[in-house]
NUROZA-263514 format. One record per residue (C-alpha): residue number from 1; residue in one letter; y, x, z. Coordinates in nm, 4 decimals, padded with zeros to 6 digits. Each point is the difference from the previous one (the first is absolute). Example, Ala and Ser with C-alpha at 12.3 -4.5 7.8 and 13.67 -1.06 7.14 Angstrom:
+-----+------+----------+----------+----------+
! seq ! type !       c2 !       c1 !       c3 !
+-----+------+----------+----------+----------+
!   1 !    A ! -00.4500 !  01.2300 !  00.7800 !
!   2 !    S !  00.3440 !  00.1370 ! -00.0660 !
+-----+------+----------+----------+----------+
//
This chain:
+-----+------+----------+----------+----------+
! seq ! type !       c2 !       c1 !       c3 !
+-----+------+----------+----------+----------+
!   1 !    X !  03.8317 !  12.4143 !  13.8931 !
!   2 !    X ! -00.3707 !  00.0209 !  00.0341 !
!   3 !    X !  00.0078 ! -00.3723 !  00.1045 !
!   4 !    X !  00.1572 ! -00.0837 ! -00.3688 !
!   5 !    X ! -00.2139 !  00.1954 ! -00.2316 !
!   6 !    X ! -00.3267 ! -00.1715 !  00.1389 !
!   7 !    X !  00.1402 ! -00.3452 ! -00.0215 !
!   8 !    X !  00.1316 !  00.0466 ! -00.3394 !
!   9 !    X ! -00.3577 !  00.0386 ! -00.1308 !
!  10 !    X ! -00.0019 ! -00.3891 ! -00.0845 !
!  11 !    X !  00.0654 ! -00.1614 ! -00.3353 !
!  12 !    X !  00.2260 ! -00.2862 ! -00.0146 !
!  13 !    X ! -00.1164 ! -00.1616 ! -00.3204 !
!  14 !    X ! -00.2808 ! -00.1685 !  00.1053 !
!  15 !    X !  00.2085 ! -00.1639 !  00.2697 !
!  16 !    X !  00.2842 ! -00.0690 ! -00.2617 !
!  17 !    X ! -00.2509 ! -00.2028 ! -00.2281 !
!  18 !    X ! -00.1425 ! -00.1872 !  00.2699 !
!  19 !    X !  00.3315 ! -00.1006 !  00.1340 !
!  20 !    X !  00.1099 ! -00.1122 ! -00.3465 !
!  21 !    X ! -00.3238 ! -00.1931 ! -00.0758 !
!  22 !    X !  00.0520 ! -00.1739 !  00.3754 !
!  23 !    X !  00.3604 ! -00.1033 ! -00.0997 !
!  24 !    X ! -00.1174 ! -00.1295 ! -00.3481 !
!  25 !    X ! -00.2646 ! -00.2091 !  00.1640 !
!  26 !    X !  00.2869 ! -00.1656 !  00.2459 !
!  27 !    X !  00.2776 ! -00.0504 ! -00.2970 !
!  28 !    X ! -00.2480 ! -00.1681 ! -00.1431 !
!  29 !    X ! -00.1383 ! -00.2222 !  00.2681 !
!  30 !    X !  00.3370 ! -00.0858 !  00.0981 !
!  31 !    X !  00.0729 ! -00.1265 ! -00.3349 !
!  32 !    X ! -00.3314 ! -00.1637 ! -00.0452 !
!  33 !    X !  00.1015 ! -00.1839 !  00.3212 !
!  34 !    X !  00.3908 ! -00.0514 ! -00.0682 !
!  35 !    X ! -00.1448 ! -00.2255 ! -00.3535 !
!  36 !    X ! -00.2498 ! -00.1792 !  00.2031 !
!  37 !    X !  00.2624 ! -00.1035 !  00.2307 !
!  38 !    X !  00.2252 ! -00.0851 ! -00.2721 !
!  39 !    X ! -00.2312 ! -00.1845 ! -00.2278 !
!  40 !    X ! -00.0918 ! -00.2346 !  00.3051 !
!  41 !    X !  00.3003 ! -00.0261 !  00.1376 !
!  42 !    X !  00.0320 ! -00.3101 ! -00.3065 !
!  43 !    X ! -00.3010 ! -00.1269 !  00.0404 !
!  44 !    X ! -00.0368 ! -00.0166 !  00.4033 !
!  45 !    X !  00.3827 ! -00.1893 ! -00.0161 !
!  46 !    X ! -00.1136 ! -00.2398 ! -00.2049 !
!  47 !    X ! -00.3166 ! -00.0759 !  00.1537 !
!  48 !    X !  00.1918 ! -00.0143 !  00.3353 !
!  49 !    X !  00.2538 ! -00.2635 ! -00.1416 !
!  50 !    X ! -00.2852 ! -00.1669 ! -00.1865 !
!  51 !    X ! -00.1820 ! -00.0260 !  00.3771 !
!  52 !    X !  00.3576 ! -00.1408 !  00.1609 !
!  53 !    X !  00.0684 ! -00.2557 ! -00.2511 !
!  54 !    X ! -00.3940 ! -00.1534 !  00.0662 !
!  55 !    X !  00.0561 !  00.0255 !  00.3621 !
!  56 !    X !  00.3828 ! -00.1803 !  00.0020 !
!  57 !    X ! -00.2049 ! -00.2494 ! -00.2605 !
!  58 !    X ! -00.2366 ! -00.0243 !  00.2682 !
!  59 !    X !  00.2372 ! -00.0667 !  00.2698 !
!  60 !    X !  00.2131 ! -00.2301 ! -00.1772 !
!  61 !    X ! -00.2991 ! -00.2632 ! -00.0500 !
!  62 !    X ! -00.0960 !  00.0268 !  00.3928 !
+-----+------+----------+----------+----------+
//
């Protein structure tokens, strides 16, 4: 029982904070990168068809 009283001398809500601050900071990057790979999700697929077309354009006149 000795053990237990001398380990119970710590106080959790330091600990508590800092975990809840971490997971705030990671919900949030996750969304910041979940919209970034939304938003150019549109823009890369169009670029990448735009790119085909020229090249089949390309090929077609060889």
């Amino acid at each position: 029982m000795m053990i237990l009283n001398s380990i119970a001398l710590y106080s959790w809500t330091n600990g508590v904070i800092m975990i809840v601050i971490f997971a705030l900071v990671c919900i949030t990057l996750v969304g910041i990168l979940i919209n970034f790979m939304m938003s150019g999700k549109k823009e890369a697929s169009e670029e990448h068809s735009d790119l085909t077309d020229s090249l089949n354009k390309n090929n077609e006149e060889k």
